[in-house]
C-alpha positions as CSV (number, residue, x, y, z in Angstrom):
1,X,-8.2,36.1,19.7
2,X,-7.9,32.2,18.5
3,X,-10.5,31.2,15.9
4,X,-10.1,27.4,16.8
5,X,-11.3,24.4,14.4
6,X,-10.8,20.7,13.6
7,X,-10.9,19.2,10.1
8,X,-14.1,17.5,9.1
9,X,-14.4,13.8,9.2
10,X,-14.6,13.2,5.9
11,X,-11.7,15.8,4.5
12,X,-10.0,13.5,2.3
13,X,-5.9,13.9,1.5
14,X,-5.0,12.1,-2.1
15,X,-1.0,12.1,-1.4
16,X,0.5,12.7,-5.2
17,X,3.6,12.3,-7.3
18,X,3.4,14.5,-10.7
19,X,-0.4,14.2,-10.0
20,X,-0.9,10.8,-9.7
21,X,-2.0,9.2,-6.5
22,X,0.8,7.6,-4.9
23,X,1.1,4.1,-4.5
24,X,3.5,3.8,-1.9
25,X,6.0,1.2,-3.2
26,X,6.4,2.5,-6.5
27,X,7.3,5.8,-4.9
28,X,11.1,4.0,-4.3
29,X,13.4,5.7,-7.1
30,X,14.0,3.2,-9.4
31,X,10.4,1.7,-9.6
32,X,8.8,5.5,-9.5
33,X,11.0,6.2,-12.6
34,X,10.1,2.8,-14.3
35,X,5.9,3.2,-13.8
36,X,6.0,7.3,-14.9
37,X,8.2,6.4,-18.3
38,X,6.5,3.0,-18.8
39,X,2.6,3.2,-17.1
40,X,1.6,7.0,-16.5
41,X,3.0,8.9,-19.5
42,X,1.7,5.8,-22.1
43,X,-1.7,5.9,-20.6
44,X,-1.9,9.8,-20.8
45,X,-0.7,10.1,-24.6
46,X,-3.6,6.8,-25.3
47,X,-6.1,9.1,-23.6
48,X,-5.1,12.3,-25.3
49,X,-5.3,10.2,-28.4
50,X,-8.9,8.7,-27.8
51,X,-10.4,10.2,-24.7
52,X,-13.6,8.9,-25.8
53,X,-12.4,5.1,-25.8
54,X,-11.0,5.9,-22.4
55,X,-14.0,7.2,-21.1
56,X,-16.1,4.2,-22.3
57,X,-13.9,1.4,-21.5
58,X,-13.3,3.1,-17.7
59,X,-16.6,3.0,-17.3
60,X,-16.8,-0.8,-17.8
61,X,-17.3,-2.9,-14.7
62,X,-15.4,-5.6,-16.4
63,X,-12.5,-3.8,-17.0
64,X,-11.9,-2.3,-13.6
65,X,-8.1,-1.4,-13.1
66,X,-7.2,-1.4,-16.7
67,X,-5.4,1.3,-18.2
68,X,-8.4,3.7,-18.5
69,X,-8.2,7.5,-17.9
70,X,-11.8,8.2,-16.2
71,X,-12.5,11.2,-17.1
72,X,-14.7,13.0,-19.8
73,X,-13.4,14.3,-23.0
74,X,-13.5,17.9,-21.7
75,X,-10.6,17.6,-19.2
76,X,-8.2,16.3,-22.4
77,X,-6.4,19.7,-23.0
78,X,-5.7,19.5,-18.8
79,X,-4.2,15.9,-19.5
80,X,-1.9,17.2,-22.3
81,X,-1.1,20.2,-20.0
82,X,0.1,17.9,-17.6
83,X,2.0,15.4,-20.0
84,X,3.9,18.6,-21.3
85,X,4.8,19.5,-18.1
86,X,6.1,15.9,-17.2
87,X,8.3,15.0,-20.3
88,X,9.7,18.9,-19.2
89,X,10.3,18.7,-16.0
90,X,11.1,14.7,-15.2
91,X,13.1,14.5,-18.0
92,X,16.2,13.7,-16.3
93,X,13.7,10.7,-14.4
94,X,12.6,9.5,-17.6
95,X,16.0,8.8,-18.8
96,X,16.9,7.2,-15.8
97,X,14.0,4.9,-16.6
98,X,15.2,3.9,-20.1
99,X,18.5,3.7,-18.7
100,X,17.5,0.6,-16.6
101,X,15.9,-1.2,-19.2
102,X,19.0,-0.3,-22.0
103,X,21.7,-1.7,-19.8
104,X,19.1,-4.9,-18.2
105,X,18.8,-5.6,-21.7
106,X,22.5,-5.0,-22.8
107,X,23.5,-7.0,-20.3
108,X,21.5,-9.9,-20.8
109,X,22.4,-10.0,-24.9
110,X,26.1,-9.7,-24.2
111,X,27.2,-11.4,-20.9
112,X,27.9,-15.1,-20.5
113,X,30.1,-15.9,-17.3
114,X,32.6,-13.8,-17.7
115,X,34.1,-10.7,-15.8
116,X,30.9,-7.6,-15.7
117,X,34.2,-5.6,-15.0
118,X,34.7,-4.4,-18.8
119,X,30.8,-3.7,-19.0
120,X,31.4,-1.0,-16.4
121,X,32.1,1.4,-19.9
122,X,28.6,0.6,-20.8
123,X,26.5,1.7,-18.1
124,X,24.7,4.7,-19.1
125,X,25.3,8.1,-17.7
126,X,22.3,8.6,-15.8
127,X,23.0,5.0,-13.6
128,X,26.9,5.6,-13.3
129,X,27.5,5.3,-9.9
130,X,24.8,4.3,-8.4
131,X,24.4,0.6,-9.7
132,X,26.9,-2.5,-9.6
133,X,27.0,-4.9,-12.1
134,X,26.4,-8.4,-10.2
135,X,25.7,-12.4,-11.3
136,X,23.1,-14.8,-9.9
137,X,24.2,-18.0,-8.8
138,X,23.3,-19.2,-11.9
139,X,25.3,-16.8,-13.8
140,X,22.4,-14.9,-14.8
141,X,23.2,-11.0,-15.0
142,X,21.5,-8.1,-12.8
143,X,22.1,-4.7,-11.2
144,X,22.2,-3.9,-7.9
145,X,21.1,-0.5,-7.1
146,X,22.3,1.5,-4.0
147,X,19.2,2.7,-3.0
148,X,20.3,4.9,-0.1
149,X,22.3,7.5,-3.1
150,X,19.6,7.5,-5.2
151,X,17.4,8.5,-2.1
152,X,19.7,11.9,-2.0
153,X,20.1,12.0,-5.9
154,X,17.3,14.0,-8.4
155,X,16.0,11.2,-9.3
156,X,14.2,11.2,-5.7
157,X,11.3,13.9,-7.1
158,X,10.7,15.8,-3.7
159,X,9.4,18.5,-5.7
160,X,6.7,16.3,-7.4
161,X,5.2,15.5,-4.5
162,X,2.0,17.1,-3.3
163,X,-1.2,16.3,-1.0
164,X,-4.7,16.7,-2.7
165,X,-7.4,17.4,0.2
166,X,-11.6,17.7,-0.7
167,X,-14.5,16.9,1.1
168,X,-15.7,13.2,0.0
169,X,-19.3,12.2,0.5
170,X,-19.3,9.0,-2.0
171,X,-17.0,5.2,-1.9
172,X,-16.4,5.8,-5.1
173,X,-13.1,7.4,-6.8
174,X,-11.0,6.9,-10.1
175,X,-8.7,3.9,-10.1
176,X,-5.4,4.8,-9.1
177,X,-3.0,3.0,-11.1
178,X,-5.0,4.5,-14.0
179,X,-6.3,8.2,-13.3
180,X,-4.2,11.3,-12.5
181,X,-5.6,13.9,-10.2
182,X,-6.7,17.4,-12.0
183,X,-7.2,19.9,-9.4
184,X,-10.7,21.4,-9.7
185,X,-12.7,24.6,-7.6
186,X,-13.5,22.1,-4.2
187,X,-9.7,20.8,-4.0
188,X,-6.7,22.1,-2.4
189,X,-3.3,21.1,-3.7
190,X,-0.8,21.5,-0.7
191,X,2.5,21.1,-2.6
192,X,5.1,20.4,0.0
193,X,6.9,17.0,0.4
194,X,5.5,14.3,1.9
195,X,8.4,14.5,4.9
196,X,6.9,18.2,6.2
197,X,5.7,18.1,9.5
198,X,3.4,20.2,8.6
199,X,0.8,17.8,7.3
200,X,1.2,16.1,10.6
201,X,-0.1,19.3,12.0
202,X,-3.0,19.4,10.0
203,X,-3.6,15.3,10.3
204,X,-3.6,16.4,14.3
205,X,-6.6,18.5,13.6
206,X,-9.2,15.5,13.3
207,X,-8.9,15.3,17.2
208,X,-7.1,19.0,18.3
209,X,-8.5,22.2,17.7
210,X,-5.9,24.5,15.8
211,X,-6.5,28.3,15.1
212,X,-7.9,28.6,11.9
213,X,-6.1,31.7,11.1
214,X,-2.3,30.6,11.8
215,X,-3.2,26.8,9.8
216,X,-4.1,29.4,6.9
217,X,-1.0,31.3,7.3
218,X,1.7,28.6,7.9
219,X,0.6,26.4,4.8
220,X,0.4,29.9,2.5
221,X,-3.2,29.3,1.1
222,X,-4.3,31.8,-1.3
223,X,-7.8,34.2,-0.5
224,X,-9.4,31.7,-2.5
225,X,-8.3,28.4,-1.2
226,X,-8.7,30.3,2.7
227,X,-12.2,30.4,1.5
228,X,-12.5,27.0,0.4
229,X,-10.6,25.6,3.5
230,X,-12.9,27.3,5.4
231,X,-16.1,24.5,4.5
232,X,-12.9,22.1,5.4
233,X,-13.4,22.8,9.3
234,X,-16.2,22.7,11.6
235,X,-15.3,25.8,14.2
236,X,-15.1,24.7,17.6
237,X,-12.6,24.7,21.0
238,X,-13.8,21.0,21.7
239,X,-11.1,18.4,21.5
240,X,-12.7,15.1,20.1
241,X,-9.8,12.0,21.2
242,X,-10.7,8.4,22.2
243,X,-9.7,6.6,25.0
244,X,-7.0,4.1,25.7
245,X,-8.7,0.4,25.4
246,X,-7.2,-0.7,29.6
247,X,-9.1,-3.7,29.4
248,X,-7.7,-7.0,30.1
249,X,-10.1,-8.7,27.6
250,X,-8.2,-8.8,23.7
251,X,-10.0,-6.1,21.4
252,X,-9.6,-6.8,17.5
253,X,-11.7,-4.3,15.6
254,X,-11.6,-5.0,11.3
255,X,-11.3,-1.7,9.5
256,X,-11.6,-3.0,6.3
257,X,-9.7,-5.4,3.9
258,X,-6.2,-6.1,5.9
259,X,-6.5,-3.7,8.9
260,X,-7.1,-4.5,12.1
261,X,-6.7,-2.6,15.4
262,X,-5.5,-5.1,17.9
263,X,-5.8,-3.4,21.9
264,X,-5.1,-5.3,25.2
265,X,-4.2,-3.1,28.5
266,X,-3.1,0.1,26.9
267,X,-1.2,-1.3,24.2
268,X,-2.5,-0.8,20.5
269,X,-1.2,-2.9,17.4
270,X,-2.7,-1.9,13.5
271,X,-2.2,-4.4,11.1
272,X,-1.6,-2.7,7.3
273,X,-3.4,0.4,7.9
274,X,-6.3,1.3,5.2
275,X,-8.9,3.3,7.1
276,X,-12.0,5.2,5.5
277,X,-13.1,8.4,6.3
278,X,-16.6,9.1,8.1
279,X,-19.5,10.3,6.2
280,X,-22.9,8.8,5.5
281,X,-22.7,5.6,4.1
282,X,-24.9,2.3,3.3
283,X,-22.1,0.2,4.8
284,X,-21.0,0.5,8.6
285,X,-17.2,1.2,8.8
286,X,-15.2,2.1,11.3
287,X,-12.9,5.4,10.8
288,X,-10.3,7.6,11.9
289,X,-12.2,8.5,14.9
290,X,-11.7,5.2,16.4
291,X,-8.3,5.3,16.5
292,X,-6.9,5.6,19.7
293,X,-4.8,8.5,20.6
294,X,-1.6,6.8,20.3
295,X,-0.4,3.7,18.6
296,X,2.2,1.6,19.7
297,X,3.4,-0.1,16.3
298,X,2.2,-0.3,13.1
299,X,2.9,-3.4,11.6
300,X,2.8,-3.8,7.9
301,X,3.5,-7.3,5.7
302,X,4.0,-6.4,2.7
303,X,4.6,-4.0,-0.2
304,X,1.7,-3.9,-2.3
305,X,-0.6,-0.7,-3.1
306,X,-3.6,-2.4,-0.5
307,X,-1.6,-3.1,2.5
308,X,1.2,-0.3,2.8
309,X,-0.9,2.9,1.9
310,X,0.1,6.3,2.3
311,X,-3.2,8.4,2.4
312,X,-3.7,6.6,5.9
313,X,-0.1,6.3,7.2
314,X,0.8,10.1,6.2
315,X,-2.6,11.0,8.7
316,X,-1.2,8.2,11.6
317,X,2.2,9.2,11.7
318,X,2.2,11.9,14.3
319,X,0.5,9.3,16.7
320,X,2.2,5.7,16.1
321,X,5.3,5.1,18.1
322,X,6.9,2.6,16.0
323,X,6.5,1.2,12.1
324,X,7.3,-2.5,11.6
325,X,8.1,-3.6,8.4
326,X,9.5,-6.5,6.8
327,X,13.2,-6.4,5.6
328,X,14.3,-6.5,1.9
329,X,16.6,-8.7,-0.2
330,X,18.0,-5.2,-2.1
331,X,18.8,-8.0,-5.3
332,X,15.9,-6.3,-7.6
333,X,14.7,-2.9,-7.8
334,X,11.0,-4.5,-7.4
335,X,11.8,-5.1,-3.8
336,X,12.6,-1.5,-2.6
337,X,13.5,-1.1,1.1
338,X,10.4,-0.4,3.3
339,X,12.2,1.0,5.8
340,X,14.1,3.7,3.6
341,X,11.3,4.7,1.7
342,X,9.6,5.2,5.2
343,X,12.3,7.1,6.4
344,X,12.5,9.2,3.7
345,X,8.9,10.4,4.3
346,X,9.9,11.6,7.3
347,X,8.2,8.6,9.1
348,X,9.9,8.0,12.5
349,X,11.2,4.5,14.4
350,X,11.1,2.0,11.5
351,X,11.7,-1.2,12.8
352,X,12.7,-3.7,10.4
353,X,12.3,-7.4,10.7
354,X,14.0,-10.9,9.2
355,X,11.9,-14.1,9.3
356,X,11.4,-15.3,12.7
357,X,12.5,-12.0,14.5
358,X,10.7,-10.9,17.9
359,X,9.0,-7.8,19.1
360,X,8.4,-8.0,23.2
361,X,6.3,-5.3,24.9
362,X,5.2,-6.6,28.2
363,X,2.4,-9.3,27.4
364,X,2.5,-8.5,23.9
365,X,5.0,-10.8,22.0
366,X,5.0,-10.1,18.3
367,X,6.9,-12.3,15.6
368,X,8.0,-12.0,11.8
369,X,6.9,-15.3,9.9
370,X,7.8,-16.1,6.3
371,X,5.4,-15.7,3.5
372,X,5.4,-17.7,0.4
373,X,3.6,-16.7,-2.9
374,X,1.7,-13.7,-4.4
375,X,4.4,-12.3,-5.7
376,X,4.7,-13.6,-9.1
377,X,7.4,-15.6,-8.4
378,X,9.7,-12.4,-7.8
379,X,12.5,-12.3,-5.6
380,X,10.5,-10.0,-3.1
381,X,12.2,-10.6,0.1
382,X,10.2,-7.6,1.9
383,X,6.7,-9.5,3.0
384,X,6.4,-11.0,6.1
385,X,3.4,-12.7,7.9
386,X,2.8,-12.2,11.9
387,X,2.3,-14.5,14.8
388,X,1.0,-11.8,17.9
389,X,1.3,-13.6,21.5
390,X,-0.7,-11.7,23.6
391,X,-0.9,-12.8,27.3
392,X,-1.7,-16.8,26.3
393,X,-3.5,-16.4,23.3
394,X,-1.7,-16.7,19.8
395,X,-3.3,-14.8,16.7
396,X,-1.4,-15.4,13.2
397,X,-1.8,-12.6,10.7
398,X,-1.1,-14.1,7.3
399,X,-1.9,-11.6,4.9
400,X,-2.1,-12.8,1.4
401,X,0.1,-15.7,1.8
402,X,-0.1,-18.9,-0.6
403,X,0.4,-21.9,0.7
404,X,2.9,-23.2,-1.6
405,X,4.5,-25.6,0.5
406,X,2.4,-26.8,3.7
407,X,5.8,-28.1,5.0
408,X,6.4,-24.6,6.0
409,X,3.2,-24.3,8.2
410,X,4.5,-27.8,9.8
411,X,7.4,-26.3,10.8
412,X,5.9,-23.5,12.6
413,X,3.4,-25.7,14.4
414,X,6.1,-27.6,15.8
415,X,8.3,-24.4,17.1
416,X,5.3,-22.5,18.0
417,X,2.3,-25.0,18.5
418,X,-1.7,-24.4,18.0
419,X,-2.9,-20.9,17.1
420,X,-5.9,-19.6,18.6
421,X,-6.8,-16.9,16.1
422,X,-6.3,-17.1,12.3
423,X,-6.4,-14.3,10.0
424,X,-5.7,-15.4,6.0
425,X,-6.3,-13.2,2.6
426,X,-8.4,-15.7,0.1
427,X,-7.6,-13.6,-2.9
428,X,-6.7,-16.4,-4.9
429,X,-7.8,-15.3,-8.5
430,X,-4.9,-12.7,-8.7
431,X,-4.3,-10.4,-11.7
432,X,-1.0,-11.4,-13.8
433,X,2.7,-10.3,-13.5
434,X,2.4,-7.5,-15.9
435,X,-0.8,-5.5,-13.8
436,X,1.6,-4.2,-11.0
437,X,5.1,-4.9,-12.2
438,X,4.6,-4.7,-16.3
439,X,6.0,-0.7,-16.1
440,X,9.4,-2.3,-14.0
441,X,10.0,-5.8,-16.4
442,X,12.5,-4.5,-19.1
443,X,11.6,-6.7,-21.4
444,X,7.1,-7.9,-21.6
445,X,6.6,-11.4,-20.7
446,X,5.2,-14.1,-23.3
447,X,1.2,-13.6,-22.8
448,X,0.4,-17.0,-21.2
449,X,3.6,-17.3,-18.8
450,X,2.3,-13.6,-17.8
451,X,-0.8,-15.5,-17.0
452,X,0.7,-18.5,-15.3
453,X,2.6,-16.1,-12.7
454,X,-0.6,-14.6,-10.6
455,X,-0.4,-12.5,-7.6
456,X,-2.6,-15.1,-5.3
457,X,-3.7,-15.6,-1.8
458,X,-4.3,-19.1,-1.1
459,X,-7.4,-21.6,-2.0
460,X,-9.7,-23.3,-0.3
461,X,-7.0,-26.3,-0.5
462,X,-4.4,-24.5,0.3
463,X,-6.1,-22.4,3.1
464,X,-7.4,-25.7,4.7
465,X,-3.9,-27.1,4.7
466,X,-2.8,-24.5,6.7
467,X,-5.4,-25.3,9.1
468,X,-5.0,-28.7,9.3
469,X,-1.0,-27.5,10.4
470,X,-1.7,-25.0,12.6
471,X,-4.7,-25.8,13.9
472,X,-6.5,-22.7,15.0
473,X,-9.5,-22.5,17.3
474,X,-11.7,-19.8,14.9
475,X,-10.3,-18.8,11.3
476,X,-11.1,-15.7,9.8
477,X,-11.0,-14.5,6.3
478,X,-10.0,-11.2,5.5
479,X,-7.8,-9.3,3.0
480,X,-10.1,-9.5,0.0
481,X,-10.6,-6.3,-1.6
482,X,-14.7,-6.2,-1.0
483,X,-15.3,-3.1,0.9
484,X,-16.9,-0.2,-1.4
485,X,-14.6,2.5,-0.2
486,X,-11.6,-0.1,-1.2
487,X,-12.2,-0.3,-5.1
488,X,-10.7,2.3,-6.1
489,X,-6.9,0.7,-5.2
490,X,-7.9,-2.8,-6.6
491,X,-10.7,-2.5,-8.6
492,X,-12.3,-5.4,-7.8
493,X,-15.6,-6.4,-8.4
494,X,-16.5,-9.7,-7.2
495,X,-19.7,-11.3,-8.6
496,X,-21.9,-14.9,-6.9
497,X,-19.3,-16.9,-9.2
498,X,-16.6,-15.4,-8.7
499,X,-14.1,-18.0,-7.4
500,X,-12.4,-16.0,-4.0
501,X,-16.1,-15.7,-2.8
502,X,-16.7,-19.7,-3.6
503,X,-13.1,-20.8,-2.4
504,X,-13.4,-19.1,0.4
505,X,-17.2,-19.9,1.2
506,X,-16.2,-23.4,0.6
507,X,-13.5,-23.2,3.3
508,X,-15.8,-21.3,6.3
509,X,-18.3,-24.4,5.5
510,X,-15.3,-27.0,6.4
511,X,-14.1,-25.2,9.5
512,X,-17.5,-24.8,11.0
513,X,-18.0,-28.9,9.8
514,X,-15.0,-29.5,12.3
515,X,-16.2,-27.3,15.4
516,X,-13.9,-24.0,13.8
517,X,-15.6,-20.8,14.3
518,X,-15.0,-18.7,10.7
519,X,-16.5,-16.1,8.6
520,X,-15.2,-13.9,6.0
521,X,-15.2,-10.3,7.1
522,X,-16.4,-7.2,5.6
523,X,-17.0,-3.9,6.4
524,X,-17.0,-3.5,10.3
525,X,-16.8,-6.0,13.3
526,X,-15.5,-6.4,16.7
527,X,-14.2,-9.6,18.5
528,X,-13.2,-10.0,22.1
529,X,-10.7,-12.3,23.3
């Protein structure tokens, strides 16, 4: 007899390498090994050494997303537990790491023009074979990774990866560039690779009964975690799916920060999926039950921890038909291929886009655009803005692009004319270089060019400049990092004066002065086309 169940609404899964929460990007070989030897294992030795200081200074609004361990002195021995376990088990990784930075910084003392043919003797062990030695056009020495042999080498930590499921009642969590996940009596650590269909078999559970008793049996839990997984589940036979939006009308519905579920006639679009589970709450969200049952493409623009996350896209996969991502430069190893890592996650139908490339489905038209900026100045080739044509109506989906050149917007006004609906990230007080690339840089950046190089949305200038090109009808800003459940990936916490809310206050108040609907969103909200 089937004892048949669905997972609660708010059953969270933390997806984990070596117990820290897994920022998808960094998950790529080369930058994973970089942020464990030069981020994770530094910040767990400074807590081990002061977990009092850590506690303190995590605990500061101020200092958000610094390098704070949040937890209480009494979990200390588990964090030295777990460091031991790391320097013993990823030790192979961890010379990889220091590899990369030896030979980046060989290379740069010793080269000058010549032939990198002789300085093949010098690449270290760990790297042999699976880098080439390569100029810039300005002479300027680098290494080219192949990415797709390190993808089947050990220094792709399969093993390391896990998936952390709870109950969650509250917004808040511990920072994730900062905080490791200990395992305590209400989680469950399901340690199986992030490629298993088998947590697409649980993700299906949200909306498809399952029997309770073979779930139990094919992921192994022990008496105890059976138990616990039990107050995971409400019991029931009752399938709980949403309909197909048929309408001829445009649906947009904001999930939060950069995500938006875009319907017209059957056909679903969700922008950088970031979704927030259900459970009782001050603030009105939308969740995973308003997903439809299938997706037709994903679409993501760019490679940072807030707009390609895996806690939502390992619980989507099963239902999206397609993933659209933005195509790499593979000239630095802090531009990993989207569509390999994806791949290698057992993610399905990666479709993978250069500037100006063209999706068609029926009415639906959808278009790769370049994106300038908020990337430090890197040579990140993997972020691309969207133009979506659906029927007559043209919505642009910009991301966090900075306006660096308004020339640029020019020239898509006059291959693409007006817009109707504009879309635009106004996170334009970014953090420095060193925040989310520090743990890849071989060698630390001078303190004020660090500064200099921000990782920016556009301005009120520069955001008005790209109005004044492509001339949208309504002008919406989004992307910003304010929605409570979102802090935890950012760590932002904006106050009256702080300048995205004035920037971006100051450019709503110019586009209604000229007859432009706007509004910056939050939270929830639904506009028909």
């Amino acid at each position: 007899m089937q004892n048949l169940c669905r997972i609660r609404s708010n059953l969270q899964f933390e997806p984990l390498c070596n117990q820290w929460y897994v920022c998808l990007p960094m998950l790529a070989p080369v930058p994973s090994a970089m942020v464990l030897a030069f981020s994770q294992i530094p910040i767990m030795q400074s807590y081990i050494e002061s977990p009092d200081e850590h506690l303190s200074l995590s605990q500061e609004l101020s200092l958000t997303g610094g390098p704070f361990i949040n937890y209480s002195t009494n979990r200390a021995e588990e964090i030295k537990q777990l460091l031991e376990k790391i320097m013993n088990s990823q030790k192979h990784v961890i010379n990889f790491a220091n590899s990369v930075k030896a030979l980046t910084c060989h290379l740069e003392k010793v080269v000058n023009g010549y032939s990198l043919e002789p300085e093949y003797n010098n690449i270290p062990d760990p790297l042999r074979g699976y880098v080439e030695l390569v100029y810039d056009m300005c002479n300027k020495p680098s290494l080219r990774f192949i990415e797709a042999l390190l993808y089947k080498s050990r220094y792709y930590c399969r093993e390391a990866q896990s998936v952390c499921c709870s109950l969650i009642s509250v917004d808040e969590r511990p920072f994730v560039l900062s905080t490791p996940r200990l395992i305590d009596e209400q989680t469950i650590q399901i340690n199986i690779p992030f490629d298993s269909p088998l947590y697409d078999e649980l993700s299906r559970m949200r909306e498809e009964p399952r029997d309770f008793n073979q779930i139990v049996k094919i992921f192994g839990f022990s008496p105890s975690e059976e138990q616990l997984f039990k107050s995971f589940v409400e019991f029931t036979d009752q399938p709980k799916k949403r309909p197909a939006y048929l309408e001829e009308n445009i649906r947009i519905r904001y999930f939060g920060h950069a995500c938006l579920l875009i319907e017209y006639k059957g056909i679903s679009i969700l922008t950088d999926p970031f979704i927030s589970y259900e459970y009782q709450a001050a603030d009105p969200r939308y969740s995973f039950a308003d997903l439809p049952e299938s997706i037709d493409y994903v679409i993501i623009s760019h490679g940072h921890l807030d707009h390609i996350v895996l806690e939502t896209l390992l619980q989507i996969r099963y239902k999206v038909k397609h993933f659209v991502v933005p195509r790499n430069s593979g000239a630095i190893y802090a531009d990993p291929s989207l569509k390999m890592l994806l791949l290698s996650l057992g993610f399905k139908s990666i479709l993978e886009l250069d500037e100006l490339s063209e999706i068609i489905n029926e009415d639906v038209k959808i278009v790769a655009m370049p994106f300038f900026g908020e990337h430090h100045d890197l040579n990140v080739r993997a972020k691309t803005a969207y133009l979506l044509t659906i029927r007559d109506k043209k919505i642009y989906i910009a991301a966090d692009s900075s306006n660096l050149d308004a020339k640029l917007y020019d020239h898509i006004y006059d291959i693409y004319g007006a817009i109707d609906l504009l879309f635009l990230g106004m996170e334009c007080d970014g953090a420095p270089l060193s925040w989310f690339y520090g743990p890849l840089m071989p060698k630390k950046l001078e303190y004020d060019k660090d500064n200099s190089r921000q990782g920016s949305g556009s301005d009120f200038d520069k955001a008005i400049s790209i109005v004044n090109s492509l001339q949208p009808k309504t002008a919406y800003v989004y992307a910003m990092g304010m929605e409570p459940w979102f802090r935890y990936v950012l760590g932002l916490n904006y106050e009256k004066n702080s300048k995205q809310l004035i920037e971006s206050d100051k450019f709503i108040a110019e586009c209604k002065r000229r007859g432009i609907y706007s509004e910056r969103l939050f939270c929830k909200k639904e506009i028909m086309i």
